[in-house]
DRENPA-3360 file (N, C-alpha, C; in nm, 2 decimals, always signed):
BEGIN
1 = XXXXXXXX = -0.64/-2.48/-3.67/-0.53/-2.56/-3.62/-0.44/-2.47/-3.52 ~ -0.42/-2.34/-3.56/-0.39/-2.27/-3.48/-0.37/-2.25/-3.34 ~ -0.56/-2.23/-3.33/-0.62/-2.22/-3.21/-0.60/-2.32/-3.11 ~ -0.60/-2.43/-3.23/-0.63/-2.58/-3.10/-0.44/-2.59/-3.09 ~ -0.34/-2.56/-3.12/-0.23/-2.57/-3.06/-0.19/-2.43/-2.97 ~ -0.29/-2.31/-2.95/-0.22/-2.21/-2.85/-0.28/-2.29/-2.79 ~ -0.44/-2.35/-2.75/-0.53/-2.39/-2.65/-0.45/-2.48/-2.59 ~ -0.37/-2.62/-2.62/-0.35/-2.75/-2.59/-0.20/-2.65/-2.50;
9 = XXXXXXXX = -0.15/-2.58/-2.58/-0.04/-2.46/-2.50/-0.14/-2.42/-2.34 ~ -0.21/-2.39/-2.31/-0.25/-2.29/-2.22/-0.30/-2.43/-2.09 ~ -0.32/-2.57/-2.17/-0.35/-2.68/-2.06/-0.24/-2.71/-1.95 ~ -0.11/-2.70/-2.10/+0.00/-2.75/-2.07/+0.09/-2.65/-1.94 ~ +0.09/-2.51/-1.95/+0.14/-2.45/-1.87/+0.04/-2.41/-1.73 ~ -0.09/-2.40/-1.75/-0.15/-2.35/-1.64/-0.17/-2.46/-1.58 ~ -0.23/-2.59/-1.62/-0.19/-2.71/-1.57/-0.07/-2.72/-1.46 ~ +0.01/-2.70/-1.50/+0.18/-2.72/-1.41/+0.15/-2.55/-1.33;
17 = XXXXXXXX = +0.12/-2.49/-1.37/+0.16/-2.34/-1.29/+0.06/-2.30/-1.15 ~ -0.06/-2.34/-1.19/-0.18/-2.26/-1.12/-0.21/-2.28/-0.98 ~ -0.17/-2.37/-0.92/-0.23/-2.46/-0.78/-0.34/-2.52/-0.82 ~ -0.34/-2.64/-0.90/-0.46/-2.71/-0.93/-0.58/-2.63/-1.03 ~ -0.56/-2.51/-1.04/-0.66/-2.45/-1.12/-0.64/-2.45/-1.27 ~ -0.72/-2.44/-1.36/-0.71/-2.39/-1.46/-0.79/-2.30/-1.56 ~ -0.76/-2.20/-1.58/-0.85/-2.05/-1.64/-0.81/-2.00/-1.78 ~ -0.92/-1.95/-1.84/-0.92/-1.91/-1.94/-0.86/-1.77/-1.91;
25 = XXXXXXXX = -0.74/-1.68/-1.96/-0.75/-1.53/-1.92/-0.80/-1.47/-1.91 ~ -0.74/-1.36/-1.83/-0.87/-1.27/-1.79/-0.93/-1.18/-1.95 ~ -1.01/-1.15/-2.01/-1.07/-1.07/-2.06/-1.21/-0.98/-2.04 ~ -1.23/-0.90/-2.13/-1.34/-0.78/-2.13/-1.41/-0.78/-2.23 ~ -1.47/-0.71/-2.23/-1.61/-0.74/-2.33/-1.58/-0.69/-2.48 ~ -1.43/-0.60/-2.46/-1.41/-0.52/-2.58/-1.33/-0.58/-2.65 ~ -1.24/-0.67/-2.63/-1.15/-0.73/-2.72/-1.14/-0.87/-2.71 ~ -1.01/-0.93/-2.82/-1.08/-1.06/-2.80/-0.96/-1.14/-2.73;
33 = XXXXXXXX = -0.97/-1.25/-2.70/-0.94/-1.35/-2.62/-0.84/-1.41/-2.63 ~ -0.74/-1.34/-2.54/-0.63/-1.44/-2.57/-0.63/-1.57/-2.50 ~ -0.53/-1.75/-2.58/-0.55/-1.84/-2.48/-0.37/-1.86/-2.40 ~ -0.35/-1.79/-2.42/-0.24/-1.78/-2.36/-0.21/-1.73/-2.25 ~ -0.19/-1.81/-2.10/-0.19/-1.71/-1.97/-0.03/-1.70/-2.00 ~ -0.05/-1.53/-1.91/+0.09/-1.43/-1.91/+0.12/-1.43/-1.78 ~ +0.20/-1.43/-1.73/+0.30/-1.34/-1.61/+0.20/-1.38/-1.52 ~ +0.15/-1.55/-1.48/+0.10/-1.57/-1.31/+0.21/-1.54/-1.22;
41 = XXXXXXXX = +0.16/-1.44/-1.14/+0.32/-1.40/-1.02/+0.29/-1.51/-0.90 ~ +0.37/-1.57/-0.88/+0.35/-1.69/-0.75/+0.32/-1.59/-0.62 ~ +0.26/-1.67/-0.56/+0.19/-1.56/-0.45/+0.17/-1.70/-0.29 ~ +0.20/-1.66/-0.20/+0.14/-1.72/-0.06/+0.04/-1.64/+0.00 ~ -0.07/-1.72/+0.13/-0.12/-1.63/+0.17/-0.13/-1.70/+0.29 ~ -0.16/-1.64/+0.41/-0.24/-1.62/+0.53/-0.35/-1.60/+0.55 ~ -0.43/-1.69/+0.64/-0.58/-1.69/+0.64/-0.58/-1.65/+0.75 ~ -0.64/-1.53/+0.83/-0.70/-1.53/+0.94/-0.89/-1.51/+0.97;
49 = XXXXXXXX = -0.93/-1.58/+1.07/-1.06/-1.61/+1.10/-1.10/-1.67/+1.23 ~ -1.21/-1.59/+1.24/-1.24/-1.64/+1.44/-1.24/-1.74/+1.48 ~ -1.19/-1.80/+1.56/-1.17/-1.91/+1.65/-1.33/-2.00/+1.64 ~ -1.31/-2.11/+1.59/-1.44/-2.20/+1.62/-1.57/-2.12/+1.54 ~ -1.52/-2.08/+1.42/-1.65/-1.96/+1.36/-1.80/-2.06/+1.34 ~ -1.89/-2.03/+1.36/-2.04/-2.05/+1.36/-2.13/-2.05/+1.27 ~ -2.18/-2.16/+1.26/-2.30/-2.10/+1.09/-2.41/-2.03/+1.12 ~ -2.43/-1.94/+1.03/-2.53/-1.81/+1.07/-2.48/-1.72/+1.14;
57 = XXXXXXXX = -2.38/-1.65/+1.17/-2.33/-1.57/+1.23/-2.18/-1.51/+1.12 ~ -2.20/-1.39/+1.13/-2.11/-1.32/+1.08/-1.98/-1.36/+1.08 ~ -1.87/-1.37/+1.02/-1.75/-1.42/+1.01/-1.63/-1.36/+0.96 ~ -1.52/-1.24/+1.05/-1.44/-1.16/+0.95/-1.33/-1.26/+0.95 ~ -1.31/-1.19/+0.78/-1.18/-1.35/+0.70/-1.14/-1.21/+0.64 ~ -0.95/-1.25/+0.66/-0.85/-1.19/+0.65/-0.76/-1.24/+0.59 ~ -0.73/-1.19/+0.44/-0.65/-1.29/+0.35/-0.48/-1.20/+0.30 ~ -0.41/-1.21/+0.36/-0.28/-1.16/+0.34/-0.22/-1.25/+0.24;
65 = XXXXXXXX = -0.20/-1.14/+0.09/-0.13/-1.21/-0.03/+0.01/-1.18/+0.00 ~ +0.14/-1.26/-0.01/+0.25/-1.23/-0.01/+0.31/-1.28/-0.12 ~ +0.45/-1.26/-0.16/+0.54/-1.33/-0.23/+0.62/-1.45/-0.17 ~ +0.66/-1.47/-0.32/+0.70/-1.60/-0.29/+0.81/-1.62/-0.15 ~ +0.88/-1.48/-0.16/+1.01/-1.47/-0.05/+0.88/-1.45/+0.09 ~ +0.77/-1.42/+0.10/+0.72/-1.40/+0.18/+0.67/-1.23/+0.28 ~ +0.68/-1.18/+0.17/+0.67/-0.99/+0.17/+0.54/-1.01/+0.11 ~ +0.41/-0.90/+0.20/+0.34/-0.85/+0.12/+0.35/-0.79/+0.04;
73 = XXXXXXXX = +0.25/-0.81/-0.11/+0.23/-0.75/-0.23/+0.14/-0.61/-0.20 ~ +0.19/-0.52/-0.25/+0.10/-0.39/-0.16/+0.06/-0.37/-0.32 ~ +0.03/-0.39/-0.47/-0.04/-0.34/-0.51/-0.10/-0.45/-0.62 ~ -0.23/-0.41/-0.68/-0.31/-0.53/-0.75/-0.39/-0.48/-0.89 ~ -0.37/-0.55/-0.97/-0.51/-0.46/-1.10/-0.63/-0.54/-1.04 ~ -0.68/-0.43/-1.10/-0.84/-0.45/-1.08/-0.89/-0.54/-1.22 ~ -0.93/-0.65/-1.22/-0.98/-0.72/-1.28/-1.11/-0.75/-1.26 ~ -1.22/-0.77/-1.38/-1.35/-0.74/-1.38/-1.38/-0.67/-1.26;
81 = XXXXXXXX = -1.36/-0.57/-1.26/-1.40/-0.45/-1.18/-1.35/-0.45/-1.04 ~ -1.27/-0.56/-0.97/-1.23/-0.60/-0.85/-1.10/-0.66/-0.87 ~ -1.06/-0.61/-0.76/-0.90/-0.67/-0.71/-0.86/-0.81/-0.63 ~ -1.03/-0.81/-0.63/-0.99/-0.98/-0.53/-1.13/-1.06/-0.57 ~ -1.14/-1.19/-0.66/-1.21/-1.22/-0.66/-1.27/-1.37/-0.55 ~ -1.33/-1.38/-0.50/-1.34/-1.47/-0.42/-1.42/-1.59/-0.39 ~ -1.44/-1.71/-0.37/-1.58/-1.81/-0.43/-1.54/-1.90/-0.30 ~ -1.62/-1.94/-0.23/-1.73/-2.02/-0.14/-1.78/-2.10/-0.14;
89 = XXXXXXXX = -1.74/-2.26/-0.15/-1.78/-2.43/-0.19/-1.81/-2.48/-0.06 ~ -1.89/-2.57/-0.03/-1.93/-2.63/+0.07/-1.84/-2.78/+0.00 ~ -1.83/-2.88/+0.10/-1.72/-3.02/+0.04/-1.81/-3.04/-0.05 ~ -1.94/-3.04/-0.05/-2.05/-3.16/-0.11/-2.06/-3.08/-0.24 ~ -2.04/-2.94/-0.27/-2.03/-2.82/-0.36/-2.17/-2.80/-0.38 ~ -2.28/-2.81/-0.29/-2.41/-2.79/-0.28/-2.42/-2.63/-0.24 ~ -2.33/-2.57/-0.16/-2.29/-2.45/-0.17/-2.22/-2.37/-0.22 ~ -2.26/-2.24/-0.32/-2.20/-2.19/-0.36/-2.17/-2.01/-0.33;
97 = XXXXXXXX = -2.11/-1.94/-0.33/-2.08/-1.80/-0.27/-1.95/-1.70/-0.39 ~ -1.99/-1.63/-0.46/-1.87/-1.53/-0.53/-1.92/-1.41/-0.51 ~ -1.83/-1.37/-0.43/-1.83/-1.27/-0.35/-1.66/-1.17/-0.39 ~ -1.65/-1.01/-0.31/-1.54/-0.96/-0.31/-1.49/-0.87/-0.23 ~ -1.36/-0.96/-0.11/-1.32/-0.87/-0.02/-1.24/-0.72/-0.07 ~ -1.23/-0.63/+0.03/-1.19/-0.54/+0.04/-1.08/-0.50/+0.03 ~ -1.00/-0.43/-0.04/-0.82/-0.43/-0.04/-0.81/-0.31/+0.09 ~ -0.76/-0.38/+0.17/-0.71/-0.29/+0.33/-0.60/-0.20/+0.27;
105 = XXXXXXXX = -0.53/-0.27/+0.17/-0.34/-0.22/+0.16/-0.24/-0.30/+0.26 ~ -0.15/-0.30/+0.19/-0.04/-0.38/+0.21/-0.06/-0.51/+0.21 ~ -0.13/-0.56/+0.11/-0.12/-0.69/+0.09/-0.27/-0.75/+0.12 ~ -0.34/-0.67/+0.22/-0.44/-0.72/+0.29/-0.60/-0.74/+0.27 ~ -0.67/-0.86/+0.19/-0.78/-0.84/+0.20/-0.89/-0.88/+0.31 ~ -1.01/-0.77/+0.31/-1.11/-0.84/+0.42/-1.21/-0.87/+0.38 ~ -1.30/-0.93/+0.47/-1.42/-0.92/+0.45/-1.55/-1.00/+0.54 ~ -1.65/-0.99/+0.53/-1.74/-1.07/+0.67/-1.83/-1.10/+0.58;
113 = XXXXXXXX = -1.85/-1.26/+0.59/-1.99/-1.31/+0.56/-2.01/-1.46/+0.65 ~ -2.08/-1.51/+0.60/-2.16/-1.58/+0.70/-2.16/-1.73/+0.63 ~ -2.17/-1.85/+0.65/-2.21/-1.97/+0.60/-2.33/-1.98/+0.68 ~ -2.40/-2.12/+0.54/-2.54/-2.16/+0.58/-2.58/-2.27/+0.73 ~ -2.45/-2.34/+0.70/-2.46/-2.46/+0.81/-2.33/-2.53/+0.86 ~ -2.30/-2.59/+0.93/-2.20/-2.64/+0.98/-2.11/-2.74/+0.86 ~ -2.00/-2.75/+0.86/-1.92/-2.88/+0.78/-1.81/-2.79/+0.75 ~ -1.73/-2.84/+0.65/-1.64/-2.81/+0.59/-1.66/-2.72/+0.49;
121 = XXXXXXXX = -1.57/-2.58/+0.41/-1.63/-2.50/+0.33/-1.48/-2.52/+0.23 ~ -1.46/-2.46/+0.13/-1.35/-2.44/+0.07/-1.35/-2.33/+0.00 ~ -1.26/-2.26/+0.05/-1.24/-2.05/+0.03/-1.14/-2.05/-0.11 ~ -1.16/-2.01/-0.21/-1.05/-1.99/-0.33/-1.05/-1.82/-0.36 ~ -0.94/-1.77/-0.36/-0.93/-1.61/-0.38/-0.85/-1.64/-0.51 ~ -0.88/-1.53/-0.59/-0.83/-1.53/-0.66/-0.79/-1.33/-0.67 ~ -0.66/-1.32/-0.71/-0.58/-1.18/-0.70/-0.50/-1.15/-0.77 ~ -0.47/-1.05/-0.90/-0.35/-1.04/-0.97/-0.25/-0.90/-0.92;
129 = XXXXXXXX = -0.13/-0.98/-0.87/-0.07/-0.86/-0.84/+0.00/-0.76/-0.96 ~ +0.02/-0.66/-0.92/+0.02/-0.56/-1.01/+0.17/-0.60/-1.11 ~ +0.11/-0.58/-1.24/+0.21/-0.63/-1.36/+0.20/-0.78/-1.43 ~ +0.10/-0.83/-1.30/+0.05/-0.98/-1.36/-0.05/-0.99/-1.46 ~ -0.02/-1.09/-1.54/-0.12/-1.09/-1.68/-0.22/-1.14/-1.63 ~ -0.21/-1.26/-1.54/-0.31/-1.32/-1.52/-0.35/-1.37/-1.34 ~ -0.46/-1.43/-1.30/-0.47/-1.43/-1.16/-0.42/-1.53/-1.11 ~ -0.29/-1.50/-0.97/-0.27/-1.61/-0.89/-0.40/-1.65/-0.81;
137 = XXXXXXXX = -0.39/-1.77/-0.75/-0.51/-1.85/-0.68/-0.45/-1.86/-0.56 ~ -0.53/-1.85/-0.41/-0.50/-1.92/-0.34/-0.62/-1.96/-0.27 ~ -0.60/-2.14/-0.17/-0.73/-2.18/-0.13/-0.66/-2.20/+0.01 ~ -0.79/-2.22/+0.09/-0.80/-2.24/+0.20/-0.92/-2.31/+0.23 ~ -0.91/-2.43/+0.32/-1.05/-2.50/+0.36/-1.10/-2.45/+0.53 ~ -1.19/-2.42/+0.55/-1.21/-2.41/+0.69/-1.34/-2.47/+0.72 ~ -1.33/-2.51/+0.88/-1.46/-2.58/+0.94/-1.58/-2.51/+1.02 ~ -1.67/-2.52/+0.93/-1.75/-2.42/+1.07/-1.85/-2.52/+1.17;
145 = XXXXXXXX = -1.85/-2.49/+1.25/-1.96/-2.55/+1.38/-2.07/-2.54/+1.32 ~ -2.15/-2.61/+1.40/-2.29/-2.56/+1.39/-2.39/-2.72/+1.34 ~ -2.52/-2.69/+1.33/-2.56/-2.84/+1.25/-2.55/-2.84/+1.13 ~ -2.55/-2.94/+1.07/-2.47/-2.96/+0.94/-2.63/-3.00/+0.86 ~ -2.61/-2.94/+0.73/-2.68/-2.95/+0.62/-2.70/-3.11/+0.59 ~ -2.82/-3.17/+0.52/-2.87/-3.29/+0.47/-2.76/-3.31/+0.32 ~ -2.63/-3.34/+0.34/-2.53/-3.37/+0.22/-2.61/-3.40/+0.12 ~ -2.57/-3.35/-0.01/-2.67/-3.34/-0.13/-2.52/-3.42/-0.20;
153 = XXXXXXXX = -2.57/-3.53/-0.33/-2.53/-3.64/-0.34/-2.48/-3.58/-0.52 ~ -2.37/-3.59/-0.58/-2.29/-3.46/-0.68/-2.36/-3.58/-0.78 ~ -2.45/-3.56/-0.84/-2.50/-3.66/-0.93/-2.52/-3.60/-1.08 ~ -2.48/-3.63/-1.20/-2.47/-3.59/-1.31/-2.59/-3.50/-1.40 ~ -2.64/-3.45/-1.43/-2.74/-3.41/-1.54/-2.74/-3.50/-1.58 ~ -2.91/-3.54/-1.64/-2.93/-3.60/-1.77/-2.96/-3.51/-1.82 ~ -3.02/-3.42/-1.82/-3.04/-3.29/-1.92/-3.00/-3.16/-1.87 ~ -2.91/-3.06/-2.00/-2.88/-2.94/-1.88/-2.94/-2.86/-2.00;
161 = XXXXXXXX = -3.10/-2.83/-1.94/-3.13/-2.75/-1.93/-3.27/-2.72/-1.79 ~ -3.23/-2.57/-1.76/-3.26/-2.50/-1.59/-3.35/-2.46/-1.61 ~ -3.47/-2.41/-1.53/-3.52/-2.29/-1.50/-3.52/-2.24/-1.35 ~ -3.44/-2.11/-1.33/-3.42/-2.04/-1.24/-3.44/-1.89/-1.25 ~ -3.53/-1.87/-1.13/-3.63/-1.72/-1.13/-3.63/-1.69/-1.30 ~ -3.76/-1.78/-1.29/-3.81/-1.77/-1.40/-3.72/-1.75/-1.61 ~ -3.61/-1.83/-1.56/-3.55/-1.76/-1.67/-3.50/-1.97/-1.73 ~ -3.52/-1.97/-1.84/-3.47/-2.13/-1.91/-3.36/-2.12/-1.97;
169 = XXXXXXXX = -3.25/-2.19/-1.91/-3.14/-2.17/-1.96/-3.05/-2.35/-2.00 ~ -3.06/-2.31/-2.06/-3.00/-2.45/-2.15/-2.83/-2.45/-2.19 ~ -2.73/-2.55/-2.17/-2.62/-2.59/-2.14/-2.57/-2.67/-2.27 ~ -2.45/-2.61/-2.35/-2.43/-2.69/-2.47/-2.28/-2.70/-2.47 ~ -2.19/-2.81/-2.49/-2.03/-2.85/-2.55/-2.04/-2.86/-2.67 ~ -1.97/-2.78/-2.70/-1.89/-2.81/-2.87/-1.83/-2.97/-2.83 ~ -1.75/-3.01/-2.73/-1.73/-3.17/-2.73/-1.73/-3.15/-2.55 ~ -1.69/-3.30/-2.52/-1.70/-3.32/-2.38/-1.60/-3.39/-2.38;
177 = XXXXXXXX = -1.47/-3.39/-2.34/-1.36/-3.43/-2.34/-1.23/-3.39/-2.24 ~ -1.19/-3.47/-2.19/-1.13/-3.41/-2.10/-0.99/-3.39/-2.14 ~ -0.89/-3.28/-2.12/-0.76/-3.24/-2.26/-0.83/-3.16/-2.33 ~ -0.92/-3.14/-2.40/-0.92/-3.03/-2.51/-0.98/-2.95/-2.51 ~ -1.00/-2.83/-2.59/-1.05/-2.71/-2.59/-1.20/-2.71/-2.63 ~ -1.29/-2.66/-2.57/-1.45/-2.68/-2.59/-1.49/-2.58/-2.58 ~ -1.59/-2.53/-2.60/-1.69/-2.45/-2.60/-1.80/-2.47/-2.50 ~ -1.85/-2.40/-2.40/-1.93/-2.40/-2.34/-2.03/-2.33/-2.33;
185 = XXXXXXXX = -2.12/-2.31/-2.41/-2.27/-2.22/-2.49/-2.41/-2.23/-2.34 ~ -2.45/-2.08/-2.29/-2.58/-2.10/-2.19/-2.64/-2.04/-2.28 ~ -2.79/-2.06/-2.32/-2.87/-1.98/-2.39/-2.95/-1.98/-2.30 ~ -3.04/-1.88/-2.27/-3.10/-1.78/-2.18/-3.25/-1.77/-2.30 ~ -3.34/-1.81/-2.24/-3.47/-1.78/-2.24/-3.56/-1.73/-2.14 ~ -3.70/-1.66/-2.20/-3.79/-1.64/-2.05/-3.84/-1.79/-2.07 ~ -3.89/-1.82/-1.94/-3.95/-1.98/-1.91/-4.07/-1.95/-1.93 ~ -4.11/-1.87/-1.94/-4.31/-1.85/-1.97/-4.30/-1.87/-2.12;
193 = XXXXXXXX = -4.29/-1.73/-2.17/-4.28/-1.71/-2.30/-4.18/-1.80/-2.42 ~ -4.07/-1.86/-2.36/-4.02/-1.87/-2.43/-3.90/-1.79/-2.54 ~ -3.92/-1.71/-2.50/-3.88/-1.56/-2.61/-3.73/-1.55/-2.54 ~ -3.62/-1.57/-2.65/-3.49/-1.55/-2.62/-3.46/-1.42/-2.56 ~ -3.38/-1.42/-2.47/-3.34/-1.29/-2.38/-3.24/-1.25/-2.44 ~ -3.24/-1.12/-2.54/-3.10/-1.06/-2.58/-3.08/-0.92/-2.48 ~ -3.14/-0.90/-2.40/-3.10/-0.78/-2.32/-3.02/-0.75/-2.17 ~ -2.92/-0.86/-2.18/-2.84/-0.93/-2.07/-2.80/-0.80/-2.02;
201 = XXXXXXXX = -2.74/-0.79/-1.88/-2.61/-0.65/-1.88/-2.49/-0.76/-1.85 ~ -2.39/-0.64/-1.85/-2.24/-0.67/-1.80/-2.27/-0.73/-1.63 ~ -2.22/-0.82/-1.58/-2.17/-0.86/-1.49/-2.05/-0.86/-1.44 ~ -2.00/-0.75/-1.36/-1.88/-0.76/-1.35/-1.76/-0.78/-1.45 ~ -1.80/-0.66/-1.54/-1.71/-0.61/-1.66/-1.71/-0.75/-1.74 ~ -1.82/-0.79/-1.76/-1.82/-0.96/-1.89/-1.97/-0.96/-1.86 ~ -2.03/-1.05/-2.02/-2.17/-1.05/-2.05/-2.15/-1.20/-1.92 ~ -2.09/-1.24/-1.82/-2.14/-1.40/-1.76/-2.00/-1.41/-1.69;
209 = XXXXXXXX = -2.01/-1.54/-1.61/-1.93/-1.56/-1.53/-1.96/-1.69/-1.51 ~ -1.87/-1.81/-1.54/-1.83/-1.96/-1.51/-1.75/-2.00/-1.43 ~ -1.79/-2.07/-1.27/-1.68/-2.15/-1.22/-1.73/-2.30/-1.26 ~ -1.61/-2.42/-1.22/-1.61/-2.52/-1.28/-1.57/-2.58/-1.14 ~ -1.61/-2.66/-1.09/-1.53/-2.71/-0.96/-1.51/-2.88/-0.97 ~ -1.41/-2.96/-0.96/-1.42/-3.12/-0.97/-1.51/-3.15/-0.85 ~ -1.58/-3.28/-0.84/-1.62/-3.36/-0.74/-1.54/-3.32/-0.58 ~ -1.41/-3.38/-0.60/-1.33/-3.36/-0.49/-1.29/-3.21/-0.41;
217 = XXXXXXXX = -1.35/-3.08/-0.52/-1.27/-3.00/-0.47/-1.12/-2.96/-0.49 ~ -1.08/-3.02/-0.58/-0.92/-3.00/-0.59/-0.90/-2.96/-0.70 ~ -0.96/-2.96/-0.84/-0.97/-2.86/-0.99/-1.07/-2.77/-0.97 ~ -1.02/-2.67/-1.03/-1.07/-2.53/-0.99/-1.07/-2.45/-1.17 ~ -1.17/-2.41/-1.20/-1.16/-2.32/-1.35/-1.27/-2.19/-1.31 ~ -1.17/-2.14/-1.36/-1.28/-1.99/-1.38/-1.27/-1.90/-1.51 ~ -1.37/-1.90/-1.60/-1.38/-1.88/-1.70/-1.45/-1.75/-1.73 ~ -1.37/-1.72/-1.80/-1.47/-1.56/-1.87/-1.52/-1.61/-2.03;
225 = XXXXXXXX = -1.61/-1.48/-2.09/-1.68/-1.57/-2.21/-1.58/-1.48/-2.28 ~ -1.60/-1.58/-2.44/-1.59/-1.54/-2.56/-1.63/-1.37/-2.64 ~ -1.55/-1.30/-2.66/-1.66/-1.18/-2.69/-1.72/-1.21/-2.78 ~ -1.81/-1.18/-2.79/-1.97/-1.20/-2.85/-2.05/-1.06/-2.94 ~ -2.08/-1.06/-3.04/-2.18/-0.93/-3.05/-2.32/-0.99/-3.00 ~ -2.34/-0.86/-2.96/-2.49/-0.89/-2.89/-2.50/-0.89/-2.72 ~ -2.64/-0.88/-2.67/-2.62/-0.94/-2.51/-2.70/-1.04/-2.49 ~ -2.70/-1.17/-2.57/-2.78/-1.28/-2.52/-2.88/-1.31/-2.67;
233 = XXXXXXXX = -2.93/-1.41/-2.69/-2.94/-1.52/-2.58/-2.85/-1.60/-2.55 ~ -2.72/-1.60/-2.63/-2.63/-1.69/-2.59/-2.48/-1.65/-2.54 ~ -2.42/-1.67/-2.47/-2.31/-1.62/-2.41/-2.21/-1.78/-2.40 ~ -2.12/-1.75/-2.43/-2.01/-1.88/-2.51/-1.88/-1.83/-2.44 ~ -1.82/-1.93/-2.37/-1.68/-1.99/-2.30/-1.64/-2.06/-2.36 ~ -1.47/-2.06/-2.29/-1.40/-2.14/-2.36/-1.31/-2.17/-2.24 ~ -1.29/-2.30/-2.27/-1.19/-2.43/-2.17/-1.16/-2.52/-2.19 ~ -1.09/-2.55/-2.06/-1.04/-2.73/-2.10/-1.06/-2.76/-1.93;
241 = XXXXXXXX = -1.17/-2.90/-1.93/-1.15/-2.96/-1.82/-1.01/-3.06/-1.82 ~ -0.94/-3.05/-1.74/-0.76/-3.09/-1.70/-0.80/-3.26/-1.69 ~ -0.88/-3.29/-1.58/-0.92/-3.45/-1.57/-1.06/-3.51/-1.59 ~ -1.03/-3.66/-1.67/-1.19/-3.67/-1.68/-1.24/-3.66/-1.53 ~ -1.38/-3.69/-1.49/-1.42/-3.70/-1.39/-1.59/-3.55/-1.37 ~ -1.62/-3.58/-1.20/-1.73/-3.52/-1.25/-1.70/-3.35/-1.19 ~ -1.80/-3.31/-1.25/-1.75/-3.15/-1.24/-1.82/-3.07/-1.16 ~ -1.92/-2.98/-1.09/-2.04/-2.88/-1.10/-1.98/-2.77/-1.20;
249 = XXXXXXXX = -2.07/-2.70/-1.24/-2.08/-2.59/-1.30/-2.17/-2.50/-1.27 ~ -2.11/-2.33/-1.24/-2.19/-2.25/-1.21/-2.22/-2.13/-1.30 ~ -2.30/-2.11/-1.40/-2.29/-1.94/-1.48/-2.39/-1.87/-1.43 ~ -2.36/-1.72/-1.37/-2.39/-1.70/-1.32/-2.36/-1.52/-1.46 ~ -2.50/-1.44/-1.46/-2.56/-1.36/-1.57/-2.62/-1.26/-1.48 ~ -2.58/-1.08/-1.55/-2.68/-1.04/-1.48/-2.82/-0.96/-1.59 ~ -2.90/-0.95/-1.53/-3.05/-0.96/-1.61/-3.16/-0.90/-1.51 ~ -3.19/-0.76/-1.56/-3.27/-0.66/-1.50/-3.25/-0.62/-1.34;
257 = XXXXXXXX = -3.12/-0.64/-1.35/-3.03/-0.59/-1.18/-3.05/-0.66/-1.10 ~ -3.06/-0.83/-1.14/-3.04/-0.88/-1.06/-2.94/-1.04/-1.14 ~ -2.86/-1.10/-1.03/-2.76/-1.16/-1.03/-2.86/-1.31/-1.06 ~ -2.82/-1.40/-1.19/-2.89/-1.53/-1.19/-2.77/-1.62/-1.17 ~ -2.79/-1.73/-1.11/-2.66/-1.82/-1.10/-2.74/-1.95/-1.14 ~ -2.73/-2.02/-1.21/-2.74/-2.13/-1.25/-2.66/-2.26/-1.31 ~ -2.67/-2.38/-1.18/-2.54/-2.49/-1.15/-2.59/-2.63/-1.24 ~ -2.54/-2.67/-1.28/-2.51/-2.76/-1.34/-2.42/-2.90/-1.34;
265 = XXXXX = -2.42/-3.04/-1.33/-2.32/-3.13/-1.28/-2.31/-3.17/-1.43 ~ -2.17/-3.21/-1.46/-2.17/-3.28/-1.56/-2.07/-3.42/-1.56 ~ -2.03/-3.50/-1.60/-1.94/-3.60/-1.57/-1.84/-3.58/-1.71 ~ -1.72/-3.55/-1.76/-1.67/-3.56/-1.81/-1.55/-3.66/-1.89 ~ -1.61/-3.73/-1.97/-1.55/-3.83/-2.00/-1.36/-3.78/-2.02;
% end
């Protein structure tokens, strides 16, 4: 009972606080989990980026964090191993990108990559300035030129379970509810064999990594897991989707040095 009133606590304030987001805190592999977000510092930002940018071509993006008075924030914790984390949505959310610019100093991050195809993309940074418990958000949408991808149509699972580069990974809720606190369980198998994978590594200081994105683009979650003994087969989150409606989901594991990402649609009653 506890739990489920700090949890229903962490809807209630990150809900009202986040810009549309909502996250489980940051945690590490070594301790356990608080649901309580601390000290989000309100933060603005500045997006700079080339005039009419192009799909398939290189793209430097320039993200100046400031305060609320409008002063850059010149310093940041490094969370899961980085000071800026950053993710990459196409509108249709058929595109996905988490990636991590560069801290310039004085507020400034960079960095250059590229989109697949022309349309609309949606940029979310996420950055904790130094003494913040937890990560401010900021988003930006931008348009790139170019021909545009065959729109892929956000259509639910009937079953979530994947196989991606060769690995079977299966998707489980303690409930599906929108308001309350769930569990969200990937079990990780090899797809040949069958044979549960307990020999995961760290990803970016956590056994995994969950974004949650609504249909629309406008709820945003990023979850870290539960600590766990062991490294796999199963790696367990915890959240609350904010509205019913439908979601993607991305967890994304790393396994023999290389990065698996595997998406998921779900509709949330």
């Amino acid at each position: 009972m506890k739990q489920i009133a700090i949890s229903i606590l962490l809807f209630s304030v990150v809900f009202l606080t986040a810009c549309n987001s909502i996250k489980v805190p940051k945690s590490t592999m070594d301790h356990k989990m608080s649901a309580t977000p601390t000290n989000v510092v309100p933060t603005k930002s500045e997006w700079t980026l080339t005039d009419h940018p192009q799909a398939n071509v290189k793209i430097p993006i320039s993200i100046l964090i400031m305060d609320k008075a409008g002063k850059p924030i010149k310093t940041f914790e490094t969370v899961h191993e980085k000071k800026m984390h950053l993710f990459i949505v196409s509108k249709d959310l058929a595109y996905f990108s988490h990636i991590h610019p560069k801290y310039e100093g004085n507020g400034e991050f960079d960095i250059t990559t590229s989109f697949p195809a022309g349309g609309d993309y949606k940029i979310i940074a996420e950055s904790t300035p130094k003494g913040g418990g937890d990560s401010s958000v900021e988003t930006h949408w931008v348009h790139i030129e170019g021909e545009p991808a065959k729109e892929e149509p956000l259509i639910p699972d009937e079953a979530f379970t994947k196989v991606v580069d060769g690995k079977k990974v299966t998707l489980t809720f303690s409930q599906l509810a929108a308001g309350k606190t769930l569990h969200l369980t990937f079990t990780i198998t090899d797809a040949k064999t069958n044979k549960p994978i307990k020999n995961l590594q760290p990803y970016l200081g956590a056994m995994g990594h969950t974004v949650a994105i609504s249909a629309d683009a406008e709820k945003y979650l990023h979850i870290h897991p539960m600590t766990t003994s062991g490294n796999g087969p199963s790696v367990i989150f915890m959240t609350i989707f904010p509205e019913k409606g439908v979601y993607k989901i991305w967890g994304q594991f790393k396994h023999e040095g290389k990065i698996l990402t595997v998406p998921f649609v779900v509709n949330v009653p």
